[in-house]
Backbone as a ProteinNet text record, in pm:
[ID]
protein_1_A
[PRIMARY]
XXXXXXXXXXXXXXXXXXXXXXXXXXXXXXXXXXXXXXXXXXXXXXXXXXXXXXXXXXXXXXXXXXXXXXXXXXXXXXXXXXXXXXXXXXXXXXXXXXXXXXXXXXXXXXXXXXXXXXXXXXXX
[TERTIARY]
-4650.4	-4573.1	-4440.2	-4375.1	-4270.1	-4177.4	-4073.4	-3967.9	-3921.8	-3852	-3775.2	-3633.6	-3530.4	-3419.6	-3339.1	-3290.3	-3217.4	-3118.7	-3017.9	-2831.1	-2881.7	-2972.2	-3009.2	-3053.4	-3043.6	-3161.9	-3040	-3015.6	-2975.3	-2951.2	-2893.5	-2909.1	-2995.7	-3076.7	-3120	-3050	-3037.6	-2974.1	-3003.1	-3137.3	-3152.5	-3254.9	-3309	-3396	-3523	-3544.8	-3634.1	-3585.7	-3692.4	-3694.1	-3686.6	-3652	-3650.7	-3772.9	-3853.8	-4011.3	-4067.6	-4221.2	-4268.3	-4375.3	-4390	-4500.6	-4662.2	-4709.4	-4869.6	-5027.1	-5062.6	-5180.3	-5201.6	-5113.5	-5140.3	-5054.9	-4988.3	-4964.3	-4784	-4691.8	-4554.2	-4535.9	-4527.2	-4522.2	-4361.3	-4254.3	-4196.7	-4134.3	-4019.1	-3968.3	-3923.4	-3871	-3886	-3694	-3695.4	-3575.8	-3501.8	-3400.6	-3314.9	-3236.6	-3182.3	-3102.6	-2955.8	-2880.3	-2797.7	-2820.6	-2628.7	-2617.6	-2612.2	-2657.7	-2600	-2478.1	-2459.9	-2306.4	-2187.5	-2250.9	-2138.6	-2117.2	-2029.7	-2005.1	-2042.5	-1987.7	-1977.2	-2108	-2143.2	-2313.9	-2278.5	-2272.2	-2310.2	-2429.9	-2413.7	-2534.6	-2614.6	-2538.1	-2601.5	-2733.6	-2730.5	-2822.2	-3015.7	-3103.7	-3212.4	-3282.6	-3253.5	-3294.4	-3226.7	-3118.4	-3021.7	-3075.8	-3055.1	-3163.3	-3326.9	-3366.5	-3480.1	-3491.4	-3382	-3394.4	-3335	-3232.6	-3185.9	-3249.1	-3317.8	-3434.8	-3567.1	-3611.5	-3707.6	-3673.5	-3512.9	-3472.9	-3439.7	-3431.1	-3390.4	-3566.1	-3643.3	-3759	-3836.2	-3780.2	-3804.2	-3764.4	-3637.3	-3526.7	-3593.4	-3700.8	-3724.5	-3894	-3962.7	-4053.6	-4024.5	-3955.5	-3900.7	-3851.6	-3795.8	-3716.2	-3858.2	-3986.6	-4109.5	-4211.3	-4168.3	-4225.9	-4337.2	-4304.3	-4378.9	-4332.5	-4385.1	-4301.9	-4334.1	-4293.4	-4355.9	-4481.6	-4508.4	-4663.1	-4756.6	-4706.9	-4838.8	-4842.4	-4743.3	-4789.3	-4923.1	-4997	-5098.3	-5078.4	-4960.2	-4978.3	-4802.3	-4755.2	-4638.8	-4630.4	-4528	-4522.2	-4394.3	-4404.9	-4228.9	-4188.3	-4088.2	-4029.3	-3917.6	-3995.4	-3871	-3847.6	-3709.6	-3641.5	-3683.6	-3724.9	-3777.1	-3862.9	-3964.6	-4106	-4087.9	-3971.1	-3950.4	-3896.6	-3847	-3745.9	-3910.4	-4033	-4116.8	-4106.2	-4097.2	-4118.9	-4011.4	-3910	-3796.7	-3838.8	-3858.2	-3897.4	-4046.3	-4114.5	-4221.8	-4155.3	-4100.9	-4031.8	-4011.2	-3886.6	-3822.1	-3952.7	-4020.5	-4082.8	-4176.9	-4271.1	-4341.1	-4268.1	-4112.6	-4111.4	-4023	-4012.5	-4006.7	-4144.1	-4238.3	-4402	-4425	-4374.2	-4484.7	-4633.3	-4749.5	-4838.2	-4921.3	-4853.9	-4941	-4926.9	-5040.3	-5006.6	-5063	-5019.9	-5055.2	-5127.4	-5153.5	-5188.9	-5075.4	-5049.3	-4951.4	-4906.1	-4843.7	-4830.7	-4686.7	-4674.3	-4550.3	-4537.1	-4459.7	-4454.4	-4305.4	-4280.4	-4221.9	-4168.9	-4041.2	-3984.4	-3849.1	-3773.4	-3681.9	-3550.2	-3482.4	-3376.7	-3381	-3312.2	-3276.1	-3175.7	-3138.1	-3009.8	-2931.2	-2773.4	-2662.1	-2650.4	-2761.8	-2790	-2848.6	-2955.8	-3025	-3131.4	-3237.4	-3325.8	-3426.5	-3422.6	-3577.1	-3564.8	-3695.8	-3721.8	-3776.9	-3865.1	-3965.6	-4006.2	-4138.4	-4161.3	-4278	-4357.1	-4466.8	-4521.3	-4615.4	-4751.6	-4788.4	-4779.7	-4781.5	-4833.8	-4937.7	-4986.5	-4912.6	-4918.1	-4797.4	-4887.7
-255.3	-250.9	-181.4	-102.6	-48.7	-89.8	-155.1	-187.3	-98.2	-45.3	3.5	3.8	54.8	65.1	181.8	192.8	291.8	272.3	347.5	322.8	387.7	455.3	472.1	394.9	275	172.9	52.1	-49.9	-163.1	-285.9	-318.2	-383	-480	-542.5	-658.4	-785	-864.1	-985.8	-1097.2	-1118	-1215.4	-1169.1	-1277.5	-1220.2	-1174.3	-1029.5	-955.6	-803.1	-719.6	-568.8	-508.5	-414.9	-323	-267.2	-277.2	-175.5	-230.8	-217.7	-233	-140.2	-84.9	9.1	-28.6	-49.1	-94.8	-11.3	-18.3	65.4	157.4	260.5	372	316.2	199.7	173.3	127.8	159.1	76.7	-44.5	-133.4	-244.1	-258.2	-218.9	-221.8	-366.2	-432.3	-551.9	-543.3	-619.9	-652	-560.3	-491.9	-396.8	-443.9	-490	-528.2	-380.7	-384.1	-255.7	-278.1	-265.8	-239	-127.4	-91.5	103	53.4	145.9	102.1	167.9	58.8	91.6	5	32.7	-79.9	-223.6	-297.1	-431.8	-502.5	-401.3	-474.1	-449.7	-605.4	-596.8	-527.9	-436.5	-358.9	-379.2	-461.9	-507.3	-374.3	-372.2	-169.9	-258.9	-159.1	-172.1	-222.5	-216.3	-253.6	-142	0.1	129.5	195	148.2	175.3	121.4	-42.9	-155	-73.1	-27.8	5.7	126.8	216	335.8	354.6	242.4	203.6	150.4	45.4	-2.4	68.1	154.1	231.8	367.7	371.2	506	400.9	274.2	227.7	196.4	193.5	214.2	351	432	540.7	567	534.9	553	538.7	357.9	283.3	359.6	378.5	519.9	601.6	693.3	808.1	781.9	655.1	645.3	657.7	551.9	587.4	647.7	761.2	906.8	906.6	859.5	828.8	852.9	856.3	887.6	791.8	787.4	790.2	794.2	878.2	960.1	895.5	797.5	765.2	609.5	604.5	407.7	398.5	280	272.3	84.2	51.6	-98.1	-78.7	-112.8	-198.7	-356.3	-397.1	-502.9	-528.5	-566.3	-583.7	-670.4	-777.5	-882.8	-822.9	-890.6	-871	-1043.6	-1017.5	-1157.5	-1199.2	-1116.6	-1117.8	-1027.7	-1113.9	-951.6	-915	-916.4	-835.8	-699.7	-652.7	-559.7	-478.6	-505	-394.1	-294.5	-276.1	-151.2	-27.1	-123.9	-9.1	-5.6	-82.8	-50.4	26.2	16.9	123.7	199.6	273	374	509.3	382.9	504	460.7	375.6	378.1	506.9	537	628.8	775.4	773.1	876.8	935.4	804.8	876.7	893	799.7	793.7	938.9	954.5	1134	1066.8	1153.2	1136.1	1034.1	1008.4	917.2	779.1	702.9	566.7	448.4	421.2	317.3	201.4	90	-19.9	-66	-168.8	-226.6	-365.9	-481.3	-593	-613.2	-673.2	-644.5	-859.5	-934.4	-1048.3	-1113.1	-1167.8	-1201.3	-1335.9	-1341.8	-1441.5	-1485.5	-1633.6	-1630	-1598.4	-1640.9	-1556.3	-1493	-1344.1	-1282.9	-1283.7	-1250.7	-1264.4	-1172.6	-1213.2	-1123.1	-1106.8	-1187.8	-1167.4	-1027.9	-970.9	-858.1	-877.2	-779.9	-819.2	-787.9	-696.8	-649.4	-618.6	-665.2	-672.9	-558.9	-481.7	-434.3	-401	-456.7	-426.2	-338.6	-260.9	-136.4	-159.8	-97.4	-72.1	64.2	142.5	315	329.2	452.4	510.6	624.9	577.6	688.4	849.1
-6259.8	-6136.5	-6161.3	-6037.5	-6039.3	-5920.9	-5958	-5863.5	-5807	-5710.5	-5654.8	-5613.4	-5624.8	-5588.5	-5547	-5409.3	-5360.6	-5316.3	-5304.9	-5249.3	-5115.8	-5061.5	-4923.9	-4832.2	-4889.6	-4792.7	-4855.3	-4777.1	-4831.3	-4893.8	-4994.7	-5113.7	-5067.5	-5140.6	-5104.1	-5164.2	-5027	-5037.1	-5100.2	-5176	-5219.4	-5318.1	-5371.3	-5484.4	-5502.5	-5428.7	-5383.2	-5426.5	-5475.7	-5477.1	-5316.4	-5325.5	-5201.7	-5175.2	-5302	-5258.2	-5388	-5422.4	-5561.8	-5504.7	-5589.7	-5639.5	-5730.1	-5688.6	-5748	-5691	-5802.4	-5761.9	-5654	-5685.6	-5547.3	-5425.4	-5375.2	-5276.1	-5315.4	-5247.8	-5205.5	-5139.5	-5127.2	-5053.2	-5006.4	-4911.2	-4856.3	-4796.1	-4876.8	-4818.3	-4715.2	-4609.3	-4491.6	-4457.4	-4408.2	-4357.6	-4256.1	-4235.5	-4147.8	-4039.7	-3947.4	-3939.9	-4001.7	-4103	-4175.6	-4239.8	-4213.8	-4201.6	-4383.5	-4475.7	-4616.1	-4640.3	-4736.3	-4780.1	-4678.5	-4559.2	-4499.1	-4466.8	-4491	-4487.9	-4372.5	-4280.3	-4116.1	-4041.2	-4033.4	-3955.3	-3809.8	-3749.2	-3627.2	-3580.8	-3433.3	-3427.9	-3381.7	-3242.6	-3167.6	-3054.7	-2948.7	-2924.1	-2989	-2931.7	-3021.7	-3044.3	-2981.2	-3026.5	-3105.4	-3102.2	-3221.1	-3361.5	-3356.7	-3440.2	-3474.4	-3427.1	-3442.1	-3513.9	-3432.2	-3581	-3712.9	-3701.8	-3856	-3930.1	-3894.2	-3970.4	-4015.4	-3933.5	-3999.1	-4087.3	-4048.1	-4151.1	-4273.7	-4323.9	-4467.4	-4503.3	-4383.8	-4489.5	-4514.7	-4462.8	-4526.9	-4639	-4609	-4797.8	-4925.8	-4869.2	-4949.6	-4984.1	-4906.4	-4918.5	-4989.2	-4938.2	-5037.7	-5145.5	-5201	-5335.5	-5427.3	-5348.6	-5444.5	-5440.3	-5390.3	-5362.1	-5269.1	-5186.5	-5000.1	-4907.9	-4808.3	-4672.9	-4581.6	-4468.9	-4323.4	-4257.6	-4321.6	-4268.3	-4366.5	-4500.4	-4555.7	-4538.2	-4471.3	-4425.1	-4349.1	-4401.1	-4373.7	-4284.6	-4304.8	-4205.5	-4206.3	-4085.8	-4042	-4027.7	-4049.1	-3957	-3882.6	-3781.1	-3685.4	-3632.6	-3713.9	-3621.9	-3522.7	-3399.7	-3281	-3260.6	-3240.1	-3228.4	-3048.7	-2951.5	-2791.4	-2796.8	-2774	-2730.6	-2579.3	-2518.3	-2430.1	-2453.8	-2581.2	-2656.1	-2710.3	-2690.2	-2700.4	-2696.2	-2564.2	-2542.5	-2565.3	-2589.3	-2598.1	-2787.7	-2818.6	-2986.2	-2981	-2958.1	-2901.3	-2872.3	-2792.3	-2792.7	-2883.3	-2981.4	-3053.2	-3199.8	-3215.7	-3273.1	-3278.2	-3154.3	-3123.9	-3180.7	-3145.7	-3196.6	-3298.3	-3391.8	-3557.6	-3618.7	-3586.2	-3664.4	-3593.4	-3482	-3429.4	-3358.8	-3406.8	-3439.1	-3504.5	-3622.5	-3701.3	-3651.1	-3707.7	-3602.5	-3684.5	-3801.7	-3907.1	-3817.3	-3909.7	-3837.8	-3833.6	-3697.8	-3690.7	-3605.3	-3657.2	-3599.3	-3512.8	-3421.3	-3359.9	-3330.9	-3432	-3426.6	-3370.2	-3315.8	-3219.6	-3288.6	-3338	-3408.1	-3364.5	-3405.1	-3358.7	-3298.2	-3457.2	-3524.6	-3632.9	-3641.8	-3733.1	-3827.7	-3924.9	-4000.5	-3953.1	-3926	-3916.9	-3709.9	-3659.5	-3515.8	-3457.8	-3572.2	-3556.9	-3446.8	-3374.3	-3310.1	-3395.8	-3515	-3557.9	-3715.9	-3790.1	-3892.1	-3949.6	-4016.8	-4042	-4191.5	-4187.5	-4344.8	-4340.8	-4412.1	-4419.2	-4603.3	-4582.8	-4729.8	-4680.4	-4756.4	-4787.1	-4888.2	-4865.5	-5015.9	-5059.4	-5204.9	-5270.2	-5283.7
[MASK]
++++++++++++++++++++++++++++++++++++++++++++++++++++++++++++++++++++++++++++++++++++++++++++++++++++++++++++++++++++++++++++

């Protein structure tokens, strides 16, 4: 196995890798929207939330030589599954085209008073 670590994606808070690497695949820990590097949780809108979070798992992709395009499962806590569709949205259009499998789970609270989580499995 290969851990992962990137200054593009944000530290992880507790005692977890940012990504591990195993057999052909990345497994992607669960991404908050926090800008990296900065202190101050900004919450932002949830399309805002939504594209910060999937650009630190890209980071976390790209640090182990993956992208976007090779996730093969998502998963997405929304803190209101009324905030769908606007995460559908901008979701639809960083993925493009491609359209992994994907769960859209509907959970309480978030840390920092975020609305959305997201973690992904990509082949390297």
């Amino acid at each position: 196995m290969q851990f992962i670590s990137t200054e593009l994606a944000p530290a992880p808070g507790g005692h977890y890798a940012q990504g591990v690497v195993h057999n052909g695949f990345v497994f992607v820990a669960g991404q908050l929207p926090i800008v990296p590097g900065q202190r101050e949780h900004r919450v932002g809108s949830i399309a805002e939330q939504t594209e910060q979070t999937l650009r630190n798992v890209e980071a976390v992709l790209r640090a182990a030589g993956s992208d976007l395009y090779r996730v093969v499962q998502m998963t997405v806590y929304v803190s209101d599954i009324s905030l769908w569709s606007e995460v559908n949205a901008v979701y639809a259009r960083i993925m493009g085209a491609h359209r992994p499998a994907r769960a859209m789970v509907p959970v309480k609270d978030l840390h920092y008073g975020y609305q959305i989580e997201i973690q992904a499995v990509a082949a390297i």
